[in-house]
C-alpha positions as a printed Julia matrix, in Angstrom:
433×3 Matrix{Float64}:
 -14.07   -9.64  16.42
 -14.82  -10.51  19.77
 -18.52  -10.92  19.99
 -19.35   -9.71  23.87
 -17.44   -7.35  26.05
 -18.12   -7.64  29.76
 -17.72   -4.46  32.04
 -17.34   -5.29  35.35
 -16.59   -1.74  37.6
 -14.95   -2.61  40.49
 -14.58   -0.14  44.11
 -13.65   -1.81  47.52
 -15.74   -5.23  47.35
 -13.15   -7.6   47.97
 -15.38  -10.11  49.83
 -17.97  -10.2   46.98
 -15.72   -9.7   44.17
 -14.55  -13.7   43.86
 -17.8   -14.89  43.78
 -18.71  -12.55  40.6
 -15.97  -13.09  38.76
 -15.76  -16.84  38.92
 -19.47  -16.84  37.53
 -18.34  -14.65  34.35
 -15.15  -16.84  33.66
 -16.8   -19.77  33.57
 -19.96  -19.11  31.49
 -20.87  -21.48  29.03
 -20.38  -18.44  26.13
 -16.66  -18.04  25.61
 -15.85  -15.85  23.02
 -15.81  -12.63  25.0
 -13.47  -10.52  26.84
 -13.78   -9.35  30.31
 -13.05   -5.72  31.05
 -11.67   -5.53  35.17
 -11.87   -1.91  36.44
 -10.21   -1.07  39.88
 -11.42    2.07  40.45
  -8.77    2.93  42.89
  -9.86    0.5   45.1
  -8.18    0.37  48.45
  -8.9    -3.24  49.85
  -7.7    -6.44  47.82
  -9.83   -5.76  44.51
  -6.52   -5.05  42.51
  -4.72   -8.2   43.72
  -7.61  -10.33  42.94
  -7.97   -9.27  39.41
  -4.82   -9.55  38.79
  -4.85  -13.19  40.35
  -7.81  -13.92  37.62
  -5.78  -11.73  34.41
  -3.4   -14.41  34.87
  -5.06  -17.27  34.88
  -7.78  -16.27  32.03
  -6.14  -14.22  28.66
  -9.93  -13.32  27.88
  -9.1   -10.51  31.6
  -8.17   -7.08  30.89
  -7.17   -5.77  34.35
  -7.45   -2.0   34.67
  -6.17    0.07  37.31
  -6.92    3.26  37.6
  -7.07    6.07  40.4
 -10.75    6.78  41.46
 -12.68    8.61  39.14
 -16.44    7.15  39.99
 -19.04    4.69  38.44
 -19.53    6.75  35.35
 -16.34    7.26  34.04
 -15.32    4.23  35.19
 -17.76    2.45  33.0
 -17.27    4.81  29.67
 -13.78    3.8   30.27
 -14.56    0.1   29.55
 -17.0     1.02  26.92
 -13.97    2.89  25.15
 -11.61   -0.14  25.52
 -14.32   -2.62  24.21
 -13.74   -4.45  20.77
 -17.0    -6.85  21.49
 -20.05   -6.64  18.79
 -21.9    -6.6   21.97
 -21.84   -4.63  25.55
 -22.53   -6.15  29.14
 -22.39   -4.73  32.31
 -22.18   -6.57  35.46
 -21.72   -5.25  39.17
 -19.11   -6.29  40.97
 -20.78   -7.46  43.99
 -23.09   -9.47  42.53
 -23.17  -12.89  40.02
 -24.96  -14.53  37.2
 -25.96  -17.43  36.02
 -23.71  -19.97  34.28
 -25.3   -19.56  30.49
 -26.85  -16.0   30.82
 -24.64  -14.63  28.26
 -25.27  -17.59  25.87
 -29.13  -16.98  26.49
 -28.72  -13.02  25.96
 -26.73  -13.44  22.66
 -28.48  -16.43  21.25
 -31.68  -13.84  21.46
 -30.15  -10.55  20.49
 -28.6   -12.16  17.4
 -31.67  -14.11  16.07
 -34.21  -11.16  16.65
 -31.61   -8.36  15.55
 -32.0    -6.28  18.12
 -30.35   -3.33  19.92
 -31.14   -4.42  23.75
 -31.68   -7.75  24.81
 -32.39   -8.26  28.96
 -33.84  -11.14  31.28
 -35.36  -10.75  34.43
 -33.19  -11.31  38.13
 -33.05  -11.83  41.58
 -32.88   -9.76  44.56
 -30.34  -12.08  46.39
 -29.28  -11.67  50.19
 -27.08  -13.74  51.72
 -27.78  -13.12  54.89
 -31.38  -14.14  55.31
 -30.91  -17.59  56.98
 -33.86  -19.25  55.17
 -33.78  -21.33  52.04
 -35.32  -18.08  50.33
 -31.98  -16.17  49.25
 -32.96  -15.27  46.26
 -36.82  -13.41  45.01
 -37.66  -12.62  41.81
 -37.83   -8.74  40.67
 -41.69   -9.25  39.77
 -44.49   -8.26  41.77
 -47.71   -5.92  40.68
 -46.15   -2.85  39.61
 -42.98   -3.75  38.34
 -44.32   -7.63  36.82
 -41.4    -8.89  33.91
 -43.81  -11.72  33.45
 -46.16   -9.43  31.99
 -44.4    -8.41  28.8
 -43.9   -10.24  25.48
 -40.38  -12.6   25.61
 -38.03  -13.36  22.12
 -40.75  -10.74  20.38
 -38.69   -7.35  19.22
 -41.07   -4.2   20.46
 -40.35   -0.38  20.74
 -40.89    0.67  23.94
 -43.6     3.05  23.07
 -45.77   -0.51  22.55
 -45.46   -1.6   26.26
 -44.71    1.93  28.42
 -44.85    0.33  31.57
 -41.82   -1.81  31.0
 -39.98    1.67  31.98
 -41.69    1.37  35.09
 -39.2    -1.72  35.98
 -36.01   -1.31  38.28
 -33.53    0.0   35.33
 -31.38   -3.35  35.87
 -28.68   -2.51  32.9
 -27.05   -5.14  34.22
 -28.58   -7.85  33.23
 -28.42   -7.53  29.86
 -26.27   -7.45  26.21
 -26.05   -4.02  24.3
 -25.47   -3.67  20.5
 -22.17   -1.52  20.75
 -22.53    0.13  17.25
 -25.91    1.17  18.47
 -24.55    2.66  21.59
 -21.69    4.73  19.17
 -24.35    5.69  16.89
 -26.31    7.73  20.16
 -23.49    7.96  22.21
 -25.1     6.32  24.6
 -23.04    6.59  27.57
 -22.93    7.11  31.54
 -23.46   10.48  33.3
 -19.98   11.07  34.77
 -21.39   12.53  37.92
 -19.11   11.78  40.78
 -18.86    8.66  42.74
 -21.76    5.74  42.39
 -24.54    8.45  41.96
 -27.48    6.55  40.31
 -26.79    7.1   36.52
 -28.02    3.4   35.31
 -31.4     6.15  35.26
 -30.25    8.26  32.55
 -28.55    5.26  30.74
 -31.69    2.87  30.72
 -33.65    5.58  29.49
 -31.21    6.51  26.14
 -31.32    2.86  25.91
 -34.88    2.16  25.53
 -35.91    5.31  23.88
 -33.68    5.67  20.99
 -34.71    2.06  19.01
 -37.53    0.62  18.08
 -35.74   -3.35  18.94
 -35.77   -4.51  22.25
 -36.38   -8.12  23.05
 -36.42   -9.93  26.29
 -36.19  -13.76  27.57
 -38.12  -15.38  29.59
 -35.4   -16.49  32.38
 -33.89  -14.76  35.22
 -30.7   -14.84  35.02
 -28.94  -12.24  37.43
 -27.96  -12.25  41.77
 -28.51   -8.23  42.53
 -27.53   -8.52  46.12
 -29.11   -5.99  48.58
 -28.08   -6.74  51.97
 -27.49   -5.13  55.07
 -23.79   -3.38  55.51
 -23.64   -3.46  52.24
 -21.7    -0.36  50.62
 -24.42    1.02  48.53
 -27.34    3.49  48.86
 -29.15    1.31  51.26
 -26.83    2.76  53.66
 -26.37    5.77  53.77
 -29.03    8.91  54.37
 -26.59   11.92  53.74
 -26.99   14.49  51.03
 -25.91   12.17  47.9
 -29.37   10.87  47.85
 -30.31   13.9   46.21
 -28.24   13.29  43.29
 -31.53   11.28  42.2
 -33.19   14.06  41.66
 -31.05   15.61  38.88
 -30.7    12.17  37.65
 -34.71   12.38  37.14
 -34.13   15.6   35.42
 -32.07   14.08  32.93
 -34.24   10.9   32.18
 -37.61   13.94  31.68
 -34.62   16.04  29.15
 -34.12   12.6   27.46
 -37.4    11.31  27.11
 -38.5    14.76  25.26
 -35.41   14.98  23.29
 -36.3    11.77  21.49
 -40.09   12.32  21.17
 -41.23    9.94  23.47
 -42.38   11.97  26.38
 -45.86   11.95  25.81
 -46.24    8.66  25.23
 -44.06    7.57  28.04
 -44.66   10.05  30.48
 -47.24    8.14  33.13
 -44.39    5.39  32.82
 -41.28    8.0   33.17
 -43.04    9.8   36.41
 -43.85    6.37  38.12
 -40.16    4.83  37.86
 -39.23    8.72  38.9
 -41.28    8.0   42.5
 -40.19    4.36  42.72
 -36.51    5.85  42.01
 -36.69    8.82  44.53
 -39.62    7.66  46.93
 -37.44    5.42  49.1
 -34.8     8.11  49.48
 -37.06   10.38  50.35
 -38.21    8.49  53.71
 -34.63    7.85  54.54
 -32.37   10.73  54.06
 -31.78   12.85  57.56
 -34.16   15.42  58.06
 -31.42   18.06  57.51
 -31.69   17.33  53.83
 -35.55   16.56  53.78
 -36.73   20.04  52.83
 -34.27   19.9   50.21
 -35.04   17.05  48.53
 -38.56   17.63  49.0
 -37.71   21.27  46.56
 -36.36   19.19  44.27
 -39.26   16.86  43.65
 -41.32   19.87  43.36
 -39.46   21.12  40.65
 -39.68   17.84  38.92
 -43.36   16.88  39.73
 -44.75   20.59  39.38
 -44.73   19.93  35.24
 -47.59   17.14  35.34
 -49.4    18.88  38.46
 -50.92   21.23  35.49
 -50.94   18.69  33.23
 -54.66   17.76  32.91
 -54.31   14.57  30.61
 -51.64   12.81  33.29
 -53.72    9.88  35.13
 -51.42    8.23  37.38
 -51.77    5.45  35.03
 -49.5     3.22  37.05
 -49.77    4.5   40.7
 -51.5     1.79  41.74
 -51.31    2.23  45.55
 -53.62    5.57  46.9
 -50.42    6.72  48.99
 -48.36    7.05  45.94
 -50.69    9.05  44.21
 -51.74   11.33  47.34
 -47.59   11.97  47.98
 -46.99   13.01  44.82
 -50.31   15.36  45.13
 -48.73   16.56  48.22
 -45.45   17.56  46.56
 -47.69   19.76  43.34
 -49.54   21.65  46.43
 -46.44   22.32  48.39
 -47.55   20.4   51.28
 -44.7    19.0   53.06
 -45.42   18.07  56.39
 -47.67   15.59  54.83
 -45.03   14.07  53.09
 -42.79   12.99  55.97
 -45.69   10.4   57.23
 -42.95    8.09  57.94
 -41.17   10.26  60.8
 -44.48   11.35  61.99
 -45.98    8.24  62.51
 -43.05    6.93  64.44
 -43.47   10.03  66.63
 -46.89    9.44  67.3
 -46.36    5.71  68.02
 -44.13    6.31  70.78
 -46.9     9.31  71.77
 -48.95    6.61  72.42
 -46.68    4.16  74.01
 -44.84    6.28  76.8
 -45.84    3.43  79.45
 -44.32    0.81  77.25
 -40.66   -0.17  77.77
 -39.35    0.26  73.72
 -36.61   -1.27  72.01
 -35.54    0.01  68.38
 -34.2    -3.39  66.21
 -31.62   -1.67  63.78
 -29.44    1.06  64.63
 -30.42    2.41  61.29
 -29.72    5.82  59.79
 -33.05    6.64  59.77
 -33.26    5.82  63.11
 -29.7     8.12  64.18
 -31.77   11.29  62.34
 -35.36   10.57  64.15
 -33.75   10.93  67.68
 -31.88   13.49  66.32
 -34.55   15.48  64.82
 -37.41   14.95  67.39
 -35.79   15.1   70.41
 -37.84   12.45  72.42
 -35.43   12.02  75.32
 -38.62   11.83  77.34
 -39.58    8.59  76.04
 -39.01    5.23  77.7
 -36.76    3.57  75.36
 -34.33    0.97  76.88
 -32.4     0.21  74.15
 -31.27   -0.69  70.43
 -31.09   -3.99  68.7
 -28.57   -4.64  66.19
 -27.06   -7.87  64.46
 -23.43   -5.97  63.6
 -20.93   -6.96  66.7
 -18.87   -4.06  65.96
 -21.61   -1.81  66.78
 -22.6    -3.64  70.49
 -21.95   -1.24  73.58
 -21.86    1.48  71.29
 -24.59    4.66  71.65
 -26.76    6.09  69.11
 -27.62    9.35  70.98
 -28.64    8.19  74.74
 -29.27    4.48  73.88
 -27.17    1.66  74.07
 -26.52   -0.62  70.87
 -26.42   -4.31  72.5
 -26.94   -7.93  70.64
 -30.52   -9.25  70.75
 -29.45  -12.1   73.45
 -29.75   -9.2   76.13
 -33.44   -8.95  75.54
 -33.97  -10.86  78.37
 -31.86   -8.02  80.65
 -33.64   -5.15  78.6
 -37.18   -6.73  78.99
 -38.74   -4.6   75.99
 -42.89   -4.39  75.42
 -42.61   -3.28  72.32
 -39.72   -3.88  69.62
 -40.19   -1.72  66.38
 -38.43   -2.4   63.59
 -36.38    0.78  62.54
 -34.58   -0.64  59.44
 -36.15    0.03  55.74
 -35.48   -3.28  54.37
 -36.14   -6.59  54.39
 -38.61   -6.18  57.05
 -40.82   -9.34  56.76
 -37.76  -11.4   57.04
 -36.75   -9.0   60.48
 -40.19   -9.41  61.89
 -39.91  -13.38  61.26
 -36.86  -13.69  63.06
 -37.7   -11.57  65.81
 -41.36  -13.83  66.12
 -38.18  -16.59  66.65
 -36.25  -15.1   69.15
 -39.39  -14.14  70.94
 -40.75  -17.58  70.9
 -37.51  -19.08  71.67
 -35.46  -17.22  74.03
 -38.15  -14.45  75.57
 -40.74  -15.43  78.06
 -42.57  -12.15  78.03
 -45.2   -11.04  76.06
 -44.13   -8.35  73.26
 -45.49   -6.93  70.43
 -43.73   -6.1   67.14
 -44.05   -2.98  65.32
 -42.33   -1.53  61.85
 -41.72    2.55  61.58
């Protein structure tokens, strides 16, 4: 028997894909096959696997027309013949001995789940910094016990944590005995939810390690659901419905429930502020249906909402009060309100951005223009305004530059403080929506 089976799903990420698979060939564990799935990709994905199937026996390249995340993932869990399970994402690496780490641990504590902690890697910022660790107050893997087996009803709040099934090994005769498996909703639609949550709630032996061990990128133009605002991100929201219909199915949902509604706002909340208003109201249903059960529920104590805005959005979903919840849009209406003698410039031509000027209708307002670091976008027009590359600031002459983007905004606002400093003689102040 093989002892691990990777399962890397693969769809269009030809100019990541190299750098992920020459991490999993050449780990220092080598007794494990490596499960390539093309799911009908339509750039080079399929050549390059098949490049790497015949240089490595351990490669089983699979092509197969597009059938989304979830199937394509069950379909590698079918083929596997590993004592253990591992999942990695195409577009992203891992460290040289993670899988010796993961199955040194999983074997000598005899458990069913074994994970490490990561990185949130980004190529793209220019500093030394690449790479963070996923640990900060609310969501802290340093926190909770390493190479000690616990049920997850011990430490709740480890649910809180991003869901991350990919950086870890999976006991595969545990997985048949649940039938732990993927929601085969279509396309990439969020169903690592519903799968962490069978995971952790169906055994009473997890164990973690101490090291981070995983590259989850999250860049800019990156295909995945930090770009795009359209009406997928409500697939989160039946994904949330499934995690609540697991977590009572297996008797853990009182236990686990301040834990289960906090990852169910950190999963959701982000979407929320960025899909187009034209699915707002929607979504905003939705997470009434979902959050209406604990609004009654006298004994829930927003355990783990440590920040008062979490709490008091959440309270404005139970009381139906959605105007209050779209803070985000309002504020940036209000901002240029109170800025109409400023000349404005937007840096991102962001989504979000695209369904504000839609939405509010603020042709009124003296913006000169949009910033954005994609070429292919310069001279372009998002409604009235012109897209152009930062080195026209000095033609644009902007007051005010607000930062329109959702992500990695510190890092923005540093290297706008550069450009500023560098290359703009005028005095301008930086906001963020």
């Amino acid at each position: 028997m093989v002892m691990i089976s990777v399962v890397v799903p693969i769809y269009n990420v030809g100019r990541y894909l190299r750098q992920c698979l020459d991490s999993i060939v050449n780990q220092t564990f080598k007794d494990m096959e490596i499960i390539l799935l093309d799911d009908g990709s339509t750039d080079d994905c399929g050549k390059i696997i098949d490049e790497y199937a015949q240089k490595d026996s351990r490669i089983i390249p699979i092509h197969k027309e597009n059938s989304g995340y979830g199937k394509t993932i069950n379909k590698g869990f079918d083929i596997a013949k590993g004592k253990y399970i591992g999942i990695i994402e195409s577009d992203d690496y891992i460290e040289p001995d993670m899988y010796e780490k993961l199955f040194a641990q999983i074997e000598e504590s005899n458990a069913d789940v074994c994970k490490a902690g990561f990185y949130k890697y980004n190529s793209q910022n220019k500093s030394e910094k690449q790479d963070e660790k996923w640990s900060f107050k609310e969501q802290d893997y340093e926190k909770f016990p390493k190479r000690q087996v616990f049920d997850i009803s011990e430490y709740p709040e480890y649910f809180v944590i991003h869901a991350s099934i990919w950086v870890g090994l999976y006991r595969k005769s545990y997985l048949d005995k649940y039938n732990i498996r993927m929601e085969e909703t279509e396309g990439a639609s969020y169903q690592d939810f519903p799968f962490i949550t069978k995971v952790l709630c169906n055994t009473n032996k997890i164990v973690l390690i101490p090291e981070y061990m995983y590259h989850w990128r999250v860049e800019q133009n990156q295909n995945s659901s930090t770009t795009i605002n359209n009406s997928k991100l409500l697939i989160m929201t039946e994904q949330s419905k499934k995690a609540i219909e697991i977590m009572k199915e297996t008797g853990r949902y009182e236990v686990m429930k301040e834990a289960l509604y906090k990852h169910i706002f950190n999963a959701n909340f982000p979407f929320y502020q960025k899909i187009s208003m034209n699915y707002k109201k929607e979504y905003f249903n939705r997470l009434y249906e979902i959050f209406s059960e604990i609004g009654n529920d006298k004994s829930f104590e927003y355990k783990y909402f440590y920040e008062p805005f979490e709490k008091r959005f959440v309270k404005n979903i139970i009381k139906k009060k959605y105007t209050k919840t779209i803070h985000t849009e309002y504020r940036l209406f209000k901002k240029l309100q109170k800025l109409k003698n400023k000349r404005i410039a937007f840096w991102g031509a962001s989504l979000f951005l695209d369904s504000f000027l839609d939405w509010f209708n603020i042709s009124d307002s003296n913006i000169v223009g949009i910033f954005d670091k994609n070429s292919s976008r310069h001279g372009q027009f998002l409604k009235n305004y012109e897209i152009v590359s930062w080195e026209k600031i000095n033609s644009i002459e902007p007051d005010v530059i607000i930062i329109s983007v959702m992500h990695h905004r510190n890092e923005i606002r540093q290297e706008i403080l550069n450009i500023i400093k560098n290359k703009y003689k005028k005095k301008c102040s930086i906001m963020c929506v």
